[in-house]
C-alpha positions in Angstrom: -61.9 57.2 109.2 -63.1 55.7 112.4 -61.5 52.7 113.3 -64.9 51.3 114.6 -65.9 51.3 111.1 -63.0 49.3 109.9 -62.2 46.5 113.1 -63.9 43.3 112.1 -65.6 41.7 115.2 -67.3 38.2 115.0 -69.8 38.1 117.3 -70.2 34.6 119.4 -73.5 33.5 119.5 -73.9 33.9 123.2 -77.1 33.9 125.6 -76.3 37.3 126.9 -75.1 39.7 124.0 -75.4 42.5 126.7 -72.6 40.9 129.0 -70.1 40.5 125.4 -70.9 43.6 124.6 -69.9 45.1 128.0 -66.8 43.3 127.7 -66.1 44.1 124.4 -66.1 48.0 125.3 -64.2 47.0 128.6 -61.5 45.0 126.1 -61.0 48.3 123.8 -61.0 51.0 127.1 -57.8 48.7 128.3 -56.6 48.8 124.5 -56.8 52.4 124.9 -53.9 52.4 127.4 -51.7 50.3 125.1 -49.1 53.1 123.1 -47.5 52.8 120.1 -43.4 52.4 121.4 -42.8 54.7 118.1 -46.0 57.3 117.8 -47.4 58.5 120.9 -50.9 57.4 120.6 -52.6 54.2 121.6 -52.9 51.0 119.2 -56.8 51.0 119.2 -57.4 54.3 118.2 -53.8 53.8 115.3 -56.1 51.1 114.2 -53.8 48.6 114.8 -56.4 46.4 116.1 -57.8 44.6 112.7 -60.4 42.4 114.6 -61.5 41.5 118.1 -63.8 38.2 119.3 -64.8 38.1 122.6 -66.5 35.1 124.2 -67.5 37.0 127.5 -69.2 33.6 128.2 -65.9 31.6 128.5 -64.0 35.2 129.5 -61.9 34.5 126.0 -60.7 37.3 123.9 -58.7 36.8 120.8 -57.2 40.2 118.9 -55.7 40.3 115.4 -53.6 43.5 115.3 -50.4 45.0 113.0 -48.1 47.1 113.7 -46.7 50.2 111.8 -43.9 48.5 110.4 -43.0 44.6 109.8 -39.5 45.5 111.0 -40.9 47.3 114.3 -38.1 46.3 116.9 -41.2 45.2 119.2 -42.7 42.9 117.0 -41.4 40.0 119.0 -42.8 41.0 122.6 -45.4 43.9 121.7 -48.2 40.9 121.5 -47.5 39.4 124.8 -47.9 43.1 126.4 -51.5 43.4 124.7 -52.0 39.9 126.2 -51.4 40.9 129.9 -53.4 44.3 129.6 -56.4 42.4 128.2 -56.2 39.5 130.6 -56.1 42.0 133.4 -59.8 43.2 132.3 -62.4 41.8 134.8 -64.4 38.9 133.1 -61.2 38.0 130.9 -59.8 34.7 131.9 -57.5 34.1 128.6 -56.5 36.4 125.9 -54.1 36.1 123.0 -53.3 38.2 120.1 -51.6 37.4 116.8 -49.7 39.8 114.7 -51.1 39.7 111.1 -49.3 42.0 108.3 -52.3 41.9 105.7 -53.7 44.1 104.8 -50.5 46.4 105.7 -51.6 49.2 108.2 -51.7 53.1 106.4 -52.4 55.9 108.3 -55.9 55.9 106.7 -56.8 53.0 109.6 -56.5 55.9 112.8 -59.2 57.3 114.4 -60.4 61.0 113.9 -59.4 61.0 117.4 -55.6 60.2 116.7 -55.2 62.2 113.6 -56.5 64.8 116.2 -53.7 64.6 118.5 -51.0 63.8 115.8 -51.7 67.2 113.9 -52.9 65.5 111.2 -56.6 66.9 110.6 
């Protein structure tokens, strides 16, 4: 399962949908270079990313993401380091991220991609 298929997005309702969605992919290549502390593949592609809103108007981007496990030992700083990569995307001027634990993450969320590197196909 693809986790394109799966992320919810709410689209803004923004004069230029050709500048969000150049953000948007800009957003999820600098997701791409976030890793799992525990699994050696990035959180985008786990499908720990359950939705992403950009504005690109107003530069905002606002994640809703999980982790593997409610008692991973990151929980408490793992959003703030998805914060600074996405902030450090050109045309981002705030982002934030909240952990959400519903619906729990299974391994059914990764991309063929990650199953790929993890053995798993």
């Amino acid at each position: 399962m693809s986790t394109d298929s799966t992320l919810q997005s709410h689209p803004r309702n923004e004069p230029n949908s050709a500048a969000s969605s150049a953000l948007r992919e800009r957003v999820i290549e600098a997701l791409r270079t976030v890793f799992d502390p525990e699994i050696p593949v990035n959180i985008y592609d786990l499908g720990l990313v359950y939705r992403l809103d950009v504005d690109a108007q107003a530069g905002r981007v606002t994640i809703h993401m999980t982790l593997t496990a409610p008692g991973c030992p990151v929980a408490q700083t793992f959003p703030a380091t998805v914060e600074d990569c996405v902030r450090d995307v050109e045309g981002v001027s705030a982002a934030s991220v909240e952990l959400v634990w519903d619906p729990p993450w299974t391994r059914a969320r990764m991309s063929e991609a990650a199953l790929l590197q993890l053995g798993m196909l």
